[in-house]
C-alpha positions as CSV (number, residue, x, y, z in Angstrom):
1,X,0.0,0.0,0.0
2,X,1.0,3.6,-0.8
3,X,0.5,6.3,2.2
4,X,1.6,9.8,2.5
5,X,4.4,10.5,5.6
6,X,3.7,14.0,7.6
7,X,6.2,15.3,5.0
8,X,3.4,14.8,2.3
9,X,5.9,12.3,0.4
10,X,4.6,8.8,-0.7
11,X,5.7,5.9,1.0
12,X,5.6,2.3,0.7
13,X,4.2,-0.7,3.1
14,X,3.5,-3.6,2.8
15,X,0.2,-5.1,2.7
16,X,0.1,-7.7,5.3
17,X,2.3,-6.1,8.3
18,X,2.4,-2.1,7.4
19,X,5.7,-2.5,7.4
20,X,8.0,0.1,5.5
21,X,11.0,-1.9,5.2
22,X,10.8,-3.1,1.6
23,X,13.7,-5.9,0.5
24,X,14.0,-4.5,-3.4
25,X,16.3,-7.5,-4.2
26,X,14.2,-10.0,-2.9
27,X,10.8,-8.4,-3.4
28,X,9.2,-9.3,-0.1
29,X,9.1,-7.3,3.3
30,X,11.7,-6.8,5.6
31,X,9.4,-7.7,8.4
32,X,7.1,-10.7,7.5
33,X,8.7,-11.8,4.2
34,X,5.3,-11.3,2.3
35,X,6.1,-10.2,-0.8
36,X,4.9,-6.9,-2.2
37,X,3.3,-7.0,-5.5
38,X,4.8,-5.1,-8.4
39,X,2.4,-2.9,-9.4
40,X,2.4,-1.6,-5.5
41,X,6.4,-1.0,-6.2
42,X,5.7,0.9,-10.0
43,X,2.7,2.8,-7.9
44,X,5.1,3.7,-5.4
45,X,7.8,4.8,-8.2
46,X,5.2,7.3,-10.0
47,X,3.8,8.6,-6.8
48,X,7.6,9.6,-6.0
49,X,8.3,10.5,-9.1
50,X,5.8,13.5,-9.0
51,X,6.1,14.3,-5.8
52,X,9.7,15.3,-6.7
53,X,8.5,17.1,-9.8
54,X,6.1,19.0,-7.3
55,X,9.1,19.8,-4.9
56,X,11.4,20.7,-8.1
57,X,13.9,17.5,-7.0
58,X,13.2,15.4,-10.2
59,X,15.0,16.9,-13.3
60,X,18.3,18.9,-13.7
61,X,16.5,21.5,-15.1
62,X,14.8,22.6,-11.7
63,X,18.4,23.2,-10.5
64,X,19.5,27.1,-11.3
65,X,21.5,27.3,-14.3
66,X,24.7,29.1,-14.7
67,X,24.8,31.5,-17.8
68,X,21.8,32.1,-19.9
69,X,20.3,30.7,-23.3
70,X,20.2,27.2,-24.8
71,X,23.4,26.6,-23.4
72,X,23.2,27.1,-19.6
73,X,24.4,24.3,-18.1
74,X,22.8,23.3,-14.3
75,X,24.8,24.5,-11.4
76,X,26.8,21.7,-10.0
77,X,28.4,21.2,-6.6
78,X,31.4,20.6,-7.0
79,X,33.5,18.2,-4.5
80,X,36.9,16.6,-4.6
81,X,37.2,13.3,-6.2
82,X,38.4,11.6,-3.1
83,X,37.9,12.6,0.0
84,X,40.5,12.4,2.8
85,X,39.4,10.8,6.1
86,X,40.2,13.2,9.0
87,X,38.9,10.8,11.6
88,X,41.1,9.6,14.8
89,X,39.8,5.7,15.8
90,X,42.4,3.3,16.7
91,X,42.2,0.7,15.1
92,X,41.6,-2.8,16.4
93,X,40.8,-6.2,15.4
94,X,37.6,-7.2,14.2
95,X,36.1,-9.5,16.5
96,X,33.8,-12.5,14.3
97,X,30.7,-12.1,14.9
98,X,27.3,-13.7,14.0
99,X,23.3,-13.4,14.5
100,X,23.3,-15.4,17.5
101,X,26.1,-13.6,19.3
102,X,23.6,-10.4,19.3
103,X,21.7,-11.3,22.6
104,X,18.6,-9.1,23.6
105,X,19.7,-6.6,26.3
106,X,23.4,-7.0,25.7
107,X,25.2,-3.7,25.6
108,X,28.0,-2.6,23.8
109,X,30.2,-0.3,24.8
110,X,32.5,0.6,21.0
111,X,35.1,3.4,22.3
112,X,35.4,6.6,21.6
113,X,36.4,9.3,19.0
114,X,37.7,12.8,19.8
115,X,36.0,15.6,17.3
116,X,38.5,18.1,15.9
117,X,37.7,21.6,14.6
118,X,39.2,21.6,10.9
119,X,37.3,18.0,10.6
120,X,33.9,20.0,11.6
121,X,34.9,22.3,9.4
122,X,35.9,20.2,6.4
123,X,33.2,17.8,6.2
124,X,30.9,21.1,6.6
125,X,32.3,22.1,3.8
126,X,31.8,19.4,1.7
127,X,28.1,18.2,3.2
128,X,26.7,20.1,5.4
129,X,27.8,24.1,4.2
130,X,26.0,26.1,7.1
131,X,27.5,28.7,8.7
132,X,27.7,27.0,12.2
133,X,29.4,24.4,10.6
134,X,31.8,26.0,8.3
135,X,32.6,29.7,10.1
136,X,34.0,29.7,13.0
137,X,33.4,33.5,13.5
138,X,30.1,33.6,11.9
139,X,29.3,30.7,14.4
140,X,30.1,32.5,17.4
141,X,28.1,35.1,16.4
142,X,25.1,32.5,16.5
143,X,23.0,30.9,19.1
144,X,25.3,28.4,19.6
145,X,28.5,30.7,20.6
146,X,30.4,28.9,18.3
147,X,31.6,26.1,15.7
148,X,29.3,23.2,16.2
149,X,29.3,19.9,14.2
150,X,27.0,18.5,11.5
151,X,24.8,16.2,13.0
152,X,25.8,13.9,9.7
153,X,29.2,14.6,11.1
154,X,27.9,12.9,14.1
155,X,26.2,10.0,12.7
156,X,29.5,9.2,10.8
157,X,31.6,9.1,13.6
158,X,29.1,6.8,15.5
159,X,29.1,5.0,12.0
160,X,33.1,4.4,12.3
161,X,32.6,2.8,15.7
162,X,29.4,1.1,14.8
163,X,30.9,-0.6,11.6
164,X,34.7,-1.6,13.4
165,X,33.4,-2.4,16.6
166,X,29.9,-3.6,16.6
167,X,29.4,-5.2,13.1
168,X,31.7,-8.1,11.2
169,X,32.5,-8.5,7.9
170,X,31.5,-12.0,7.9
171,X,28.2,-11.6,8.8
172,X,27.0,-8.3,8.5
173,X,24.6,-7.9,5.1
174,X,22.5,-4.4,4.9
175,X,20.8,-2.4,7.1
176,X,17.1,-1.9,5.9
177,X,17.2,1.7,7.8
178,X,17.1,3.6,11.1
179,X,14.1,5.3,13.0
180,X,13.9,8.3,15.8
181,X,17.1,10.2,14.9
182,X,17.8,12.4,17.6
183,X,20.5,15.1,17.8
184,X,20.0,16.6,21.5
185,X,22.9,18.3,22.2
186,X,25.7,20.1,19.9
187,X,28.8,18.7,19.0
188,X,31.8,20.8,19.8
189,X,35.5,20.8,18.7
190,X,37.5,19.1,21.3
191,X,34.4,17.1,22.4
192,X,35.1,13.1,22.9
193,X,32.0,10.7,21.7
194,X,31.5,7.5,23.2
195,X,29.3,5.2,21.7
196,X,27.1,2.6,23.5
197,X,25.0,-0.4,21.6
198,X,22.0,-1.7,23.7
199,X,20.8,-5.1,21.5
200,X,17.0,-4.6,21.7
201,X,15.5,-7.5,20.1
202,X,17.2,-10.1,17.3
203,X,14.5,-12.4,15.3
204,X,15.5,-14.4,12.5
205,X,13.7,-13.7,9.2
206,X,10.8,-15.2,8.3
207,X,11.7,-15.8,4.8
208,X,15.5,-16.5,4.7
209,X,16.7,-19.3,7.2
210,X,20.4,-18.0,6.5
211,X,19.8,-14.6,8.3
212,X,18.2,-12.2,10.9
213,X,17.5,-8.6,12.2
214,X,19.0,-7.1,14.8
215,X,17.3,-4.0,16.1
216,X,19.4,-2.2,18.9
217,X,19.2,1.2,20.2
218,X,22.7,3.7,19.7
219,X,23.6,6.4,22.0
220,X,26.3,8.8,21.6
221,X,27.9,10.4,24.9
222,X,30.5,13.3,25.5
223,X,32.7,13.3,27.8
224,X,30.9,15.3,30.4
225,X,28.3,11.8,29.5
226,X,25.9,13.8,28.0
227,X,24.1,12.4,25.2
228,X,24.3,14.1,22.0
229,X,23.0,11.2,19.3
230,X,20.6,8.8,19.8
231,X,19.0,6.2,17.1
232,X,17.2,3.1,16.8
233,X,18.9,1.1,14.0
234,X,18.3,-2.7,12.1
235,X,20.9,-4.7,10.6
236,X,20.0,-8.2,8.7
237,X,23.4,-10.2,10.1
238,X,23.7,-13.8,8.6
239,X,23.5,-16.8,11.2
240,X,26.5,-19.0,12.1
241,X,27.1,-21.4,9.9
242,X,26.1,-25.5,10.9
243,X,29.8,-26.2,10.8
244,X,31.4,-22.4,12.3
């Protein structure tokens, strides 16, 4: 079924459940494994489709142009063609890991990561360009008194910790998505982020036997133990194999 979110953009569920994690390489639902018919998936396709046009995010030529005439090109954004990494984790080994080592109400504690000003600054820059993020003069002239991270920033540094400490190559697939992002608290240069992993629930799929989810609930600490991030995330995590 197609339904519109409080943002007014179309969404996709599935029929049996109402769940709105939709497997597109297997066809089915996340949740239940029913699989959603594919004229729900082309519905869902042309509803987006317009509501993009609507909002002006469908075709280049909704983007300003540069110049004037037949030959304006669309503006671009221009970025570096590889981007250097200015984040600080020790690195450690990755510990094996598989579906059934994820045990409800076991918590995680993945380290920490110190937040430097020219990395706010940089990935501002590049992802984020608002003042707050990217000025340093212009951001202590704001509410915040000074240079304050993205909260993408944020979610990538968690992300760093999440991927080396939490989830292993060998078993770790896809996340379908996250729910109830929450940014409380800014992020500040010189600021040290701990990350903690509570498992909430881990259920194995209902249509593959080889795998599960793993829903657990992220929070991100400074080091006054403030929380600055929190998130609910899933992650489909193969099960041990019969002879591992």
């Amino acid at each position: 079924m197609i339904f519109d979110n409080p943002a007014g953009a179309p969404e996709l569920a599935c029929n049996a459940c109402g769940c709105r994690w939709f497997d597109r390489m297997t066809g089915a639902c996340y949740e239940c494994g029913e699989p959603v018919p594919p004229e729900d998936v082309q519905a869902f396709h042309a509803a987006l489709a317009a509501y993009q046009a609507r909002r002006g995010l469908a075709v280049a030529e909704a983007v300003p142009a540069v110049g004037t005439g037949a030959a304006a090109a669309p503006a671009a954004v221009l970025v570096p063609a590889v981007v250097r990494p200015y984040i600080h984790v020790e690195e450690s080994a990755m510990e094996e890991r598989w579906f059934e080592d994820y045990h409800p109400g076991s918590v995680h504690e993945l380290g920490s990561v110190e937040v430097d000003a020219d990395e706010i600054v940089h990935f501002g820059r590049l992802w984020d360009p608002q003042p707050m993020h990217t000025d340093a003069e212009a951001a202590a002239r704001s509410p915040f008194g000074g240079l304050i991270a993205s909260g993408w920033h944020t979610a990538g540094l968690m992300m760093r910790l999440y991927a080396q400490r939490y989830l292993s190559p060998v078993s770790s697939i896809a996340s379908p998505g996250m729910e109830e992002l929450r940014w409380p608290q800014a992020v500040r240069p010189g600021d040290r982020l701990s990350v903690r992993v509570t498992v909430l629930d881990a259920r194995p799929s209902a249509s593959r036997p080889d795998r599960g989810i793993v829903r657990s609930l992220v929070e991100v600490r400074n080091q006054n133990g403030e929380l600055v991030m929190t998130m609910r995330a899933a992650n489909m995590i193969l099960r041990r194999p019969a002879d591992g």
